[in-house]
N, C-alpha and C positions, 0 to 999 in steps of 0.2 A: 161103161166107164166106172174105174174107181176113183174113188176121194178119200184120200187120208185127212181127217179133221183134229187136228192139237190146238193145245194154249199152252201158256203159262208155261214157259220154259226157261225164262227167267237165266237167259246167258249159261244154263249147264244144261248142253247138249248133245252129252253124251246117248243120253237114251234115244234123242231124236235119232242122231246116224245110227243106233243099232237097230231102230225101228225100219229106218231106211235100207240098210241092206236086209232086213229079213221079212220085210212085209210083202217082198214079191212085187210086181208090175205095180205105179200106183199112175193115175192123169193127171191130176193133180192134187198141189197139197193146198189147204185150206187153216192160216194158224190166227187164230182169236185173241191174239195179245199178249202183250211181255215178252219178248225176245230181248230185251236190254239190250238193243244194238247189234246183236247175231244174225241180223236179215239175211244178209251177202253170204252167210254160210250156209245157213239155214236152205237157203238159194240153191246152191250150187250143189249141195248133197241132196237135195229132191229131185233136179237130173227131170223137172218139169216144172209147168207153171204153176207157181208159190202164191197167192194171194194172201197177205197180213194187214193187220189195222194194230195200231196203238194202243196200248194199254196202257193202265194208270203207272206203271213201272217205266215207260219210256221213253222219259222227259225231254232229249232234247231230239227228238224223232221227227222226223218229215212224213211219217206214215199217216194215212188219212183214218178219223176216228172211226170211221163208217163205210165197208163197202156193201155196192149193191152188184149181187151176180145174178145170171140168167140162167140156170142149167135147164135142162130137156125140156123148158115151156114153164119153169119154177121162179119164181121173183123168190130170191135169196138176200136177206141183211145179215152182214157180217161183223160186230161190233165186239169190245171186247166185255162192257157190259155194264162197268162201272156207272156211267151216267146214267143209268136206268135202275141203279144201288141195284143189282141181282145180290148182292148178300142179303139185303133185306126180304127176298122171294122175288121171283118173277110175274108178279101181274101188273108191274108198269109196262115194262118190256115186252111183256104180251101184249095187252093194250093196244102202243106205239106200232106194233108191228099188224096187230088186224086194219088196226085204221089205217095203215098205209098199204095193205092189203097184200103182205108178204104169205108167202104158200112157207117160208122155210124162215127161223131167225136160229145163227149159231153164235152161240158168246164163251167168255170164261169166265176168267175173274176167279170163282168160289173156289176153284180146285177140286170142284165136285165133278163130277159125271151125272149126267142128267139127257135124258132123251124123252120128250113126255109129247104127246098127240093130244091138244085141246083147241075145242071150238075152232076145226079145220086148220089150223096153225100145227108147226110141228118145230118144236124149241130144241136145243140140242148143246150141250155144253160136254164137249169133248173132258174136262177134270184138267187136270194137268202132268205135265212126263217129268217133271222135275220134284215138285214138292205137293202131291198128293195131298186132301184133308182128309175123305172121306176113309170109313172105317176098313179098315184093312191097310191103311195107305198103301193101294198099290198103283204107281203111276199107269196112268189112262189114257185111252185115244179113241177114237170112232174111224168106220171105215164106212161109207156109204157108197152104195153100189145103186147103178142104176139099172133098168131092165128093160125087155124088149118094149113094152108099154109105156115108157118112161116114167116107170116110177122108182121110186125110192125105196132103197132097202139101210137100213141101219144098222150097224154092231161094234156093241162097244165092247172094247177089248183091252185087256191089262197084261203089260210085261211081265 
């Protein structure tokens, strides 16, 4: 299975659909927040099942702040990150997610890229495809793949 994992796109989704035609087969897409209302396209150009949650950018949004997935036997939280302040670092949001005993948490928010393996937890913030922070801004995404073992492979990748 592949997983294309985005955020923070923030209504300019150009790079989404160039991602999408050139990423090759994906299962599904996985987006951590800020779509300002572009869900239904976002949707329809993933051409598979889309899972999104709300981010602080999308105000009057019917999306749910929080989802919970289940892939190959993984307890998955999907958040965008804000109420766990991830600008201030990740060890609430870590925390949150040992005690509720998530195998996987993916967010946004920072516009960072971040993939980090601590105390059996595995955090994962895709950056973002619109307005990058991190050095080099180059906008960001993850693909994670699964394998015969059901595990997890991650790679983050920039346009």
């Amino acid at each position: 299975m592949r997983i294309l994992i985005v955020s923070d796109t923030h209504r300019q989704n150009d790079n989404y659909f160039t991602l999408i035609d050139n990423v090759g087969k994906i299962d599904m897409v996985i987006h951590c927040g800020d779509a300002e209302g572009s869900e239904y396209v976002l949707q329809q150009a993933a051409g598979c099942p889309l899972y999104i949650v709300a981010g602080n950018n999308d105000f009057f949004s019917d999306l749910s702040k929080e989802l919970e997935l289940e892939i190959e036997g993984k307890r998955i939280l999907v958040t965008h990150g804000h109420y766990y302040y991830v600008s201030n670092g990740i060890e609430r949001i870590k925390e949150e997610a040992l005690a509720s005993q998530y195998d996987v948490v993916m967010f946004g928010h920072t516009h960072r890229p971040l993939i980090k393996f601590q105390d059996g937890l595995t955090l994962i913030n895709p950056g973002s495809l619109s307005y990058p922070r991190q050095e080099g801004r180059q906008p960001s995404y993850i693909l994670l793949e699964t394998n015969e073992k059901g595990g997890f492979e991650y790679y983050l990748e920039y346009l």
